[in-house]
C-alpha positions, 0 to 999 in steps of 0.5 A: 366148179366141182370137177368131180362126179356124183358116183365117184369120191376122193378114194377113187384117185387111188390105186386100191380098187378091189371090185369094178365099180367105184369106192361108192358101190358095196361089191354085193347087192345084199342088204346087210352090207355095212360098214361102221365105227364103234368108239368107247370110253372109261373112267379107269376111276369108273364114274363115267364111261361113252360109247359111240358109233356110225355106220354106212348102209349102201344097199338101203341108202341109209346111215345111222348114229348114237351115242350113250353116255353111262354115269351113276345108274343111268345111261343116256342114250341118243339114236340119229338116222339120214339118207345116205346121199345127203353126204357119202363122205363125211362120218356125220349124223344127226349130232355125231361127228367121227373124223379121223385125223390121223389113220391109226392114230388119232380120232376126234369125236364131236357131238352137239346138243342139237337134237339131245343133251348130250354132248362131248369134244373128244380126241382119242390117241392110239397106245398100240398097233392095230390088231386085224381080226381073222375073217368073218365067214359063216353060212350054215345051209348054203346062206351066207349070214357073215362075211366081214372083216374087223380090226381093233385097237386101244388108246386114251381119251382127252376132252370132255363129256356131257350128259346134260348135268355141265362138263365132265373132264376126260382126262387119260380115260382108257378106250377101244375102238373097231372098224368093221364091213361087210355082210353080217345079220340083223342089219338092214332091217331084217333077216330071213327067217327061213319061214320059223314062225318064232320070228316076230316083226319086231326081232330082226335078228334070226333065232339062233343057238346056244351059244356063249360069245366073249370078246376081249379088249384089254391093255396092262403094262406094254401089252395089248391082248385081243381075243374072242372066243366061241362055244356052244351049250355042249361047252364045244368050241366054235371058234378062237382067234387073237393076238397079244400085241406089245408096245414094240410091235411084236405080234403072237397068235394065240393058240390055246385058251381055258376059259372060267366065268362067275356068273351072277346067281340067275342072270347073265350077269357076270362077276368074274372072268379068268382065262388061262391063255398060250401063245402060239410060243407055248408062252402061258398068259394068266388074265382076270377081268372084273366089271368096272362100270354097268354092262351097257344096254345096246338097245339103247344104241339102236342095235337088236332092235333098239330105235322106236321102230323096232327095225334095226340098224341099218334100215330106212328111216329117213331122218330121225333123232331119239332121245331116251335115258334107261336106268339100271337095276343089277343084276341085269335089269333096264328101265325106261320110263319105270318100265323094264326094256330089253336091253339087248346084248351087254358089254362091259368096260372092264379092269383086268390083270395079266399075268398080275400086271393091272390095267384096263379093258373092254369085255363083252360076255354074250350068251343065248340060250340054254347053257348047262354047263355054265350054269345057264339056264 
């Protein structure tokens, strides 16, 4: 006998409500809430790398999964979908499986070979403390496009991977992970327009302006550095946020950044970053990053539009399993099929040095648009 309810989970025992409503029920009928893990992984000898992820959408009543596996010139791609109600407590997916085993801990990653090749047996541990980013909220002309909360963290790896060619030992490969919720755009299926006719049917993002968007993960020696940084086409920053993190637990904002990127001639690609960092201490922090594998192609993951449908993360689909593999042409190019796909926007596992200590990370460089001053165009 079940002495539960339908409406209720094991989290509505505690004492950590912070709405009226039951842990189950999202505090806003917006249909981009959601709330996701994102997990990855690298080869510090850069043969091989992993990305994963789930996520809740509880106003659209669905969930959704992946995982991609990079080796060589390909990456491996498979996208899951459920209804939500099916089970509301179990991260589970199609052929994912997330459990967490020890909050802030350690992770297990399970995939089976159900509906794709690809498979793993995956348990993450945690080297540093978490880092909760500053809160997300943006919402140009009265409308609310982002309103959530992100923390991150970095650990090792230890299992095995398969992209359908046998096992692949992980052994101490170097990983970041986020957790994230809330209200952001492009999910849900979507996203307002505001009546621009450059929206299409299969963008559910909305046009937005230039910018340039980096994101650091990066680990060498007792230190964990977590940053992001945002500019627009004058090179004006938008936004900084982060804290250097050490092995005993101290925490320094950081206050300041000077930021210099090598881009590939004609293309987004980059070949080097180097970022001049202070502390709110007025400590200096010399960081350099270099690309370790291929940037992954996201749309392979089912974000920016990426399952067959063309809708996004986050919107009903019932139950699906997709299955594709893309092949990379550098600079920046991906192939399906011998066909070129967009691949949405890239992020890079990373080597890195700070302050000429060595070690390892996770470099997102995002750009849209017309950016002059970084050689953009």
């Amino acid at each position: 006998m079940r002495f539960g309810h339908p409406d209720l989970c094991d989290l509505d025992e505690a004492l950590l409500h912070q709405t009226p409503f039951p842990m189950r029920h999202a505090s806003t009928s917006d249909v981009r809430f959601f709330d996701r893990y994102w997990l990855s992984a690298a080869d510090p000898a850069g043969t091989a790398g992993l990305i994963a992820g789930i996520g809740y959408y509880k106003n659209t009543g669905s969930c959704d999964g992946y995982l991609a596996i990079q080796a060589g010139s390909r990456q491996y791609n498979a996208r899951f979908a459920r209804p939500l109600d099916e089970d509301r407590d179990a991260m589970t997916v199609g052929d994912v499986r997330i459990l967490v085993e020890e909050p802030f801990r350690t992770i297990r990653l399970v995939v089976d070979p159900t509906s794709s090749p690809l498979a793993a047996d995956l348990t993450w541990t945690s080297s540093f403390p978490v880092h909760l980013e500053a809160h997300h909220f943006d919402a140009p002309a009265g409308r609310t496009m982002q309103d959530m909360t992100r923390y991150d963290q970095i650990g090792r790896w230890h299992g095995w991977i398969d992209h359908g060619a046998g096992r692949i030992a992980v052994d101490d490969w170097w990983g970041a992970r986020d957790h994230s919720w809330g209200v952001r755009p492009g999910v849900g299926g979507f996203e307002k327009s505001h009546g621009d006719p450059s929206m299409k049917a299969d963008m559910p993002t909305a046009p937005r302006k230039s910018m340039l968007h980096l994101v650091l993960y990066a680990e060498a020696g007792d230190k964990f550095l977590a940053l992001q940084y945002r500019e627009n086409a004058e090179g004006k920053r938008l936004a900084l946020d982060g804290d250097l993190i050490t092995s005993d637990g101290t925490r320094r904002r950081i206050g300041d950044l000077e930021l210099d990127i090598d881009f590939v001639a004609g293309s987004r690609a980059y070949k080097h970053v180097k970022l001049d960092v202070t502390l709110e201490d007025d400590t200096t922090l010399a960081v350099e990053a270099e690309p370790l594998l291929h940037a992954w192609a996201y749309s392979g993951t089912g974000y920016d539009g990426g399952y067959r449908d063309r809708r996004g993360l986050g919107a009903w689909r019932g139950t699906v399993a997709e299955y594709d593999v893309y092949d990379y042409v550098p600079p920046e190019q991906v192939f399906l099929d011998g066909s070129p796909v967009r691949p949405g926007h890239r992020e890079q596992p990373v080597t890195v040095s700070i302050d000429g200590v060595a070690g390892m990370g996770h470099c997102p460089v995002i750009t849209r648009g017309s950016l002059p001053r970084r050689g953009i165009d």
